[in-house]
N, C-alpha and C positions, 0 to 999 in steps of 0.2 A: 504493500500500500504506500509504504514511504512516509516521512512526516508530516502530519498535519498541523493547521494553525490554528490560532482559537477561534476563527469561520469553522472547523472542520472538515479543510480543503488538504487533500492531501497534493505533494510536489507537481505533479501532473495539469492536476486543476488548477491550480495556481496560477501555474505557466497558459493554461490555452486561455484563463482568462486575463492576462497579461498581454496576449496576442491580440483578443477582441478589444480590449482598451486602448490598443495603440490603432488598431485599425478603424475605432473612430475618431481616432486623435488626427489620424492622416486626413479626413474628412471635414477638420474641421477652419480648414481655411482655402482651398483648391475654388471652391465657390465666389472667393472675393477677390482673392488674388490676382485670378486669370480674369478682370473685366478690363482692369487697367489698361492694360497692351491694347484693346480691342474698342476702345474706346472713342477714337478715329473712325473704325469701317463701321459702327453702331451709328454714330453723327450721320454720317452719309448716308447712310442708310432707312434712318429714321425723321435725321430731322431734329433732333433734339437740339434744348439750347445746352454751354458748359453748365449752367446753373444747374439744370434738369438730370445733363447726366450725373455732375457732383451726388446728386439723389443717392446713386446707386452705388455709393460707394457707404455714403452718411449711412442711408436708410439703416442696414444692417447694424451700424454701430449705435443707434437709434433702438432698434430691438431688441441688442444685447444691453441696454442702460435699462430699460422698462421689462423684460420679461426675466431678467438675472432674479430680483430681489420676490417674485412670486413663485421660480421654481421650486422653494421648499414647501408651496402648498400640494404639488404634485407628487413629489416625494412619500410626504407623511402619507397622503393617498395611495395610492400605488409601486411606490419603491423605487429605486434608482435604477434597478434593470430593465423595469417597462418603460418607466419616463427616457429612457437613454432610446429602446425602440420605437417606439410614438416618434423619439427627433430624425430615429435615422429615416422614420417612411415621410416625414414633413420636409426634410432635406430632399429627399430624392423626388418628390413632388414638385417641389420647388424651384429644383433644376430644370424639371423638363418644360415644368412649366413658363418657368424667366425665359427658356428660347424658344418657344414654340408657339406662346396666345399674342399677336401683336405688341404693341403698345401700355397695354391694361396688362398683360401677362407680364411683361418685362418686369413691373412694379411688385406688382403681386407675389407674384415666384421670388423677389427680389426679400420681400418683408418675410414670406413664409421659410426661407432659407435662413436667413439672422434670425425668426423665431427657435429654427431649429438647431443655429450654431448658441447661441445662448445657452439652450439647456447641456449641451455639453461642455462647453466651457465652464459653466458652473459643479456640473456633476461630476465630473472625473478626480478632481482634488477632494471630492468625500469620499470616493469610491479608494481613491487610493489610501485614505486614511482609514476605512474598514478595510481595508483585504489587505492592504501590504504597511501595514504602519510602521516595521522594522527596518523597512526598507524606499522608504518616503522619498529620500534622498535620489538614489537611486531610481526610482519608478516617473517621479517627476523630471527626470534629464532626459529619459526616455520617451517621454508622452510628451514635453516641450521641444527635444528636439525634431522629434516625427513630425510634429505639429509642423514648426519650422521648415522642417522640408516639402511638406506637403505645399506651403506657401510660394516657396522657392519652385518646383517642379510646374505649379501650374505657371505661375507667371512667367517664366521662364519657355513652355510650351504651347502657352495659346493662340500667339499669335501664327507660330508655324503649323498648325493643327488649320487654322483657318484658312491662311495661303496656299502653306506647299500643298497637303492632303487636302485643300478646298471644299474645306466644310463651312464653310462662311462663317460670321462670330456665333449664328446661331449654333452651326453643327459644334464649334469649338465649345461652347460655353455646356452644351451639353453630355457632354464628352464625360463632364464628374459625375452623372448620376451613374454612369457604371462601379464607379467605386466607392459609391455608396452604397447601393445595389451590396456589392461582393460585403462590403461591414455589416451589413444588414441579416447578412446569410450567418457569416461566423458571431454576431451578436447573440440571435436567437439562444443557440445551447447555453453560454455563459449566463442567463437573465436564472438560468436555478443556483448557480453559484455564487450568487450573491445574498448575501444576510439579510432577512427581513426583519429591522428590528420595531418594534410598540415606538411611537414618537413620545417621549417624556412629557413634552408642553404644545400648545397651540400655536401656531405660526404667528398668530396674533402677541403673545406672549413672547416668545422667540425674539421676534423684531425691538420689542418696546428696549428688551433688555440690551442685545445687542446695538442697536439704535444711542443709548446712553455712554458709551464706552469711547474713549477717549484713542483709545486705542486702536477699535476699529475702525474710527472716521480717520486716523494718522496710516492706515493699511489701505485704506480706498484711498487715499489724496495719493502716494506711493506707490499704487496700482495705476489709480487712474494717469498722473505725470506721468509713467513711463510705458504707457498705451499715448500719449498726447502726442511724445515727444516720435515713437515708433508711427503714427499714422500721420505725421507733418514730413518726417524722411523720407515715408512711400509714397505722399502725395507729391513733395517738390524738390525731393534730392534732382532728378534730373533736368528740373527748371534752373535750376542754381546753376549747376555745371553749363548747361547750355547758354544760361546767359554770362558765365567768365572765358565763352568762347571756346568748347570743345564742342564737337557734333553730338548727334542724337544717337548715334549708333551707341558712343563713347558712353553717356548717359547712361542710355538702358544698360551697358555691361558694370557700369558702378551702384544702379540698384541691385543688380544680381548679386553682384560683390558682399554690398551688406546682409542681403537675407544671406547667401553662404556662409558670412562670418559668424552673422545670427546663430545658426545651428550649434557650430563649434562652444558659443557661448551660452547657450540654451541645453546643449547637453553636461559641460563643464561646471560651471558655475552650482547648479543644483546639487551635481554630489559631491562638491566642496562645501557646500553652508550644510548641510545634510550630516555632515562628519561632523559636526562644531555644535555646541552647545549654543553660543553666543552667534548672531552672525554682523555683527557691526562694520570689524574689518574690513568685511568682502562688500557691504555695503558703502561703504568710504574709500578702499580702493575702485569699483566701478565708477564714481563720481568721477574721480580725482581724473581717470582715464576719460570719460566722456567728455569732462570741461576744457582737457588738451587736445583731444581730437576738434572740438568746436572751431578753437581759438586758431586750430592749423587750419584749419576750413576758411574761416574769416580773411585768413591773410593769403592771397593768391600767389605771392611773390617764393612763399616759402614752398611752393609745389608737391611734390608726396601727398597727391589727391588719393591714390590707391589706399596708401596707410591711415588719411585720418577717415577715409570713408569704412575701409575693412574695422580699425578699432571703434568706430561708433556701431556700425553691424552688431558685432561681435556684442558691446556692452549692454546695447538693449535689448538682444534676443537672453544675453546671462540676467539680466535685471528682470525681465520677463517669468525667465524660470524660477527665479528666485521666489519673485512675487504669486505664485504658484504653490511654492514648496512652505512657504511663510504662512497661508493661509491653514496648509497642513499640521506645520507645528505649533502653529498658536492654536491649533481647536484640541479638546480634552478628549472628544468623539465622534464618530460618524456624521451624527445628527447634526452635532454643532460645527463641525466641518461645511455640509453643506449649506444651513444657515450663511454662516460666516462667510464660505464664497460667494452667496447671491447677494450680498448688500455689499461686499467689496468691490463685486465683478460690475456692481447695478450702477455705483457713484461713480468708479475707474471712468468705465467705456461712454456714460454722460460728458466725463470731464473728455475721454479722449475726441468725443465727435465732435466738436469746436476747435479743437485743433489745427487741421486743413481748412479751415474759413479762416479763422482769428489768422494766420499767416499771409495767405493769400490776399486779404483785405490791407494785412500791414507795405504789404508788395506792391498792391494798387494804390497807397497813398503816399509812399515813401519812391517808390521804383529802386530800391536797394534792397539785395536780400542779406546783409549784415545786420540789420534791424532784426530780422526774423531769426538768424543766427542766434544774435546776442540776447534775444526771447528766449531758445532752447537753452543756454549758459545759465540764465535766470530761473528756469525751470529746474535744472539740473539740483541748483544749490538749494529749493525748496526740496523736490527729493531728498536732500542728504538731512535737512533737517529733519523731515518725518523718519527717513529710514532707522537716523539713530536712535528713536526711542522703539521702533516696530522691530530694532534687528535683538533685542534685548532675551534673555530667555526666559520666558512667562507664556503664560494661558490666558485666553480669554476668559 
């Protein structure tokens, strides 16, 4: 049988549900990813204003701010294995639907997909703290950096999926509900291996408390800045570059840059704070690193565009993970685990979706992007103030 855990999983099971949580983990950004690129043959196509399309980038991070903070009424309901399959068949609906119903589907399919990356975003950090909680550190390096890659892989492919194999942005963007599809299949079996446990308190109850804690609005400000600073790089790292006069080709290969360094630092980073009781250090070191990569960005003279774009990559995809793994160690159990990701996850990705506008607006008043620079420098150093009380080691 081999060892089991205190689920009463023995090594086996462990593992195949290890598998199914990474292979929704890979699903949970291939959907947003891959519009960016495509966002060009969409306009022509459609017609749309930049304002409109901006939509479909917000919309979702919009869904994930509002539907984070009500997942743990579905939880206490029905449990994390079936709310996790409810997202995978609302995902893959929403794929097919965002490329296939005109105009009104675009939208649609667009909301019902960040309904459905929400509840995993949220659930996985409980999930991991009832089944693998020995091993938190670890499991979150794994599941952030898949994540990551899955980011990286679509972005990266959609635009060639539309050209060269000529599936237009329709057939490209539909392309992910096959691998939601396949999570969907290896989900099913794992949804008995997970614990059902009696919810202790009312969601209503739940909130008031957590809501009070000083500590969890310093974990959401800390989540949400380092979702702000991560969807202002996707949206105009390649505006910046282009306007200190590299090409557009040059552009898109220094956003791939960072999501690649992303990984590296989204699988790293977690099972180093994961070993440590305390995690401040590594909280204080990723600033310190972020604030010099800024500051070589700012100054075009000192060139080594690869290295401050590869270490900014790198520190927000490890800050990411961190901010993941933090939500794990600060909760006492399951329940309060996924609590405590829905009102982190719900204020984060609120703060993050202003992020790409509040820049862009400072770009259309200033026409300097050093402003918007020296905005994320500013951000940074509020991070570090929150981080250092949330890197501390205590419980909610």
């Amino acid at each position: 049988m081999g060892t089991q855990d205190s689920n009463g999983l023995n090594k086996a099971s462990r593992t195949l549900l290890l598998v199914g949580v990474l292979f929704v983990a890979i699903n949970l950004r291939p959907a947003l990813s891959s519009i960016g690129p495509l966002v060009d043959m969409i306009r022509a196509d459609v017609g749309l204003s930049e304002t409109l399309l901006g939509l479909l980038t917000t919309l979702p991070l919009i869904a994930f701010g509002i539907v984070s903070t009500i997942t743990p009424l579905f939880t206490k309901r029905f449990g994390i294995g079936n709310t996790l399959l409810a997202a995978l068949i609302l995902l893959t609906l929403g794929i097919i639907i965002r490329s296939s119903v005109g105009i009104f589907g675009l939208y649609l399919g667009t909301i019902m997909l960040g309904i459905a990356i929400a509840f995993g975003n949220v659930l996985i950090p409980a999930l991991i703290k009832r089944n693998f909680p020995h091993k938190a550190g670890f499991v979150t390096s794994l599941y952030s950096g898949i994540m990551s890659l899955g980011a990286a892989i679509a972005a990266g492919l959609s635009f060639p999926l539309a050209v060269e194999f000529n599936l237009g942005w329709r057939g490209s963007l539909s392309v992910w509900a096959v691998l939601a599809v396949i999570a969907l299949i290896i989900w099913i079996p794992n949804i008995k291996r997970i614990n059902r446990t009696v919810p202790s308190r009312s969601f209503k109850e739940a909130m008031k408390k957590l809501s009070g804690s000083m500590l969890v609005w310093k974990m959401a400000l800390y989540m949400g800045l380092q979702s702000w600073a991560f969807y202002v790089i996707l949206a105009w790292l390649p505006a910046i570059l282009i306007d200190r006069g590299f090409d557009a080709s040059y552009a898109g290969w220094m956003l791939s840059l960072s999501q690649a360094t992303g990984i590296i630092g989204a699988i790293a980073i977690p099972v180093w704070a994961g070993s440590r009781k305390d995690q401040r250090l590594i909280i204080v070191s990723l600033i310190i690193i972020e604030v010099i990569a800024l500051i070589g960005l700012m100054i075009p003279e000192l060139g080594m565009v690869e290295l401050w774009v590869g270490l900014i990559g790198m520190v927000l995809g490890g800050t990411f993970g961190l901010a993941l793994l933090l939500i794990v160690l600060r909760s006492k159990d399951a329940e309060t685990a996924a609590e405590l990701s829905g009102i982190v996850q719900s204020i984060g990705y609120l703060i993050a979706a202003t992020g790409p506008f509040i820049v862009g607006l400072i770009y259309d008043l200033t026409d300097t992007w050093n402003y918007a620079l020296a905005l994320l420098v500013a951000v940074s150093v509020i991070k570090l103030i929150m981080g250092i009380d949330v890197g501390k080691d205590r419980k909610v």
